[in-house]
C-alpha positions as CSV (number, residue, x, y, z in Angstrom):
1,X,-70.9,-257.3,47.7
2,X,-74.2,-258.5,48.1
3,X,-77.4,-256.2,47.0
4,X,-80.1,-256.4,50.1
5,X,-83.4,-256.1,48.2
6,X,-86.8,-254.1,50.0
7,X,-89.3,-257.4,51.4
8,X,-92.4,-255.8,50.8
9,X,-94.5,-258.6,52.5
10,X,-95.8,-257.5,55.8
11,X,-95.4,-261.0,56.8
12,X,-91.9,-262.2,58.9
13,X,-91.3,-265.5,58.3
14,X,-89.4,-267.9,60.7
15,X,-86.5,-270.2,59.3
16,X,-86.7,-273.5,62.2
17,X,-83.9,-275.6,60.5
18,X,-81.4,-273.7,58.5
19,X,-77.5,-275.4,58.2
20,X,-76.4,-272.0,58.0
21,X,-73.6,-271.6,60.3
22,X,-70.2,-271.8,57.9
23,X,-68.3,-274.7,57.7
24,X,-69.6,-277.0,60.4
25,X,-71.9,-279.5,58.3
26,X,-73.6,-280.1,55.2
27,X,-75.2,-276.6,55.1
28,X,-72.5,-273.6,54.3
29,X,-69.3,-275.0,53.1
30,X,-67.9,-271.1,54.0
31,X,-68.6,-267.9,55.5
32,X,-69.6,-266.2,51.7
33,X,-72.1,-269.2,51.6
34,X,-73.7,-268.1,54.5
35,X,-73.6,-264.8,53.7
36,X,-75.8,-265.9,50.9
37,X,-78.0,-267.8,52.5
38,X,-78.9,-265.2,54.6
39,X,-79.5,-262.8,51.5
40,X,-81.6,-265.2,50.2
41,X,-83.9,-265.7,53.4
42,X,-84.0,-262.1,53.9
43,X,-85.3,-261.2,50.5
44,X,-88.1,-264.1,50.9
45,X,-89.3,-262.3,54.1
46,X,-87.1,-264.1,57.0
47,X,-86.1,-262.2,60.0
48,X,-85.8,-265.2,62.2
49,X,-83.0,-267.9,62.1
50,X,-82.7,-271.0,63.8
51,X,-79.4,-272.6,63.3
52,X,-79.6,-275.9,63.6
53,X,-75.8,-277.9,63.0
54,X,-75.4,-281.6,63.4
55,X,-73.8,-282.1,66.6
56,X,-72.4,-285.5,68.1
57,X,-70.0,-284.9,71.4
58,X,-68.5,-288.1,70.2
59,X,-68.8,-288.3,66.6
60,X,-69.1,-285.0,65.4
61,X,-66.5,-283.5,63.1
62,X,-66.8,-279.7,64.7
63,X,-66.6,-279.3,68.2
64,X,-68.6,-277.2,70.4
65,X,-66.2,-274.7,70.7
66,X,-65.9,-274.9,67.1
67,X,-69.5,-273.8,66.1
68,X,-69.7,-271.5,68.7
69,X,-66.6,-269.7,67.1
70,X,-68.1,-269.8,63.7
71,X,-71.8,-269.0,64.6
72,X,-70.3,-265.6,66.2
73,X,-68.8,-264.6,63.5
74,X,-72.2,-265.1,61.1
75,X,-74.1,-263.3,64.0
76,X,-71.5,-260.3,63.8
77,X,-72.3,-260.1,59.9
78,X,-75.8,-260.5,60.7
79,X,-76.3,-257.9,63.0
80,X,-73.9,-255.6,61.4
81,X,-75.7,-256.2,58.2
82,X,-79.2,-256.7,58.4
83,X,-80.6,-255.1,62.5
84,X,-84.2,-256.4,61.8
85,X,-82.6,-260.5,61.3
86,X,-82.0,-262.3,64.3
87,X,-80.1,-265.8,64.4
88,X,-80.2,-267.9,67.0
């Protein structure tokens, strides 16, 4: 699917507001977008990721519940994909 590609930086960067989390706001519209994003951040030395989604208890269109489901499901791929990326 996607090719990971060798960082060769010694430096590990930290992402501190990614919308990266699939389908919850204007970030990743879908799981393969985040998958992509996470390529991409990985290849320019990432191996930290701070999700950061729009929440609102009131006016938010994705419930707690809701991102929770679909961040666990990116940190599955993450983990299962790329051991030296964390995402928090």
């Amino acid at each position: 699917m996607f090719r990971k590609q060798k960082n060769n930086s010694r430096y590990k960067f930290t992402d501190m507001h990614c919308h990266i989390i699939p389908g919850i706001d204007d970030g990743a519209q879908n799981i393969e977008a985040s998958k992509r994003m996470v390529e991409l951040a990985y290849n320019e030395g990432i191996r930290t990721i701070l999700a950061t989604p729009h929440y609102h208890p009131i006016r938010g269109k994705a419930t707690e519940n809701e991102i929770q489901k679909a961040y666990n499901k990116l940190r599955i791929y993450v983990e299962s994909n790329y051991s030296d990326l964390h995402i928090y």
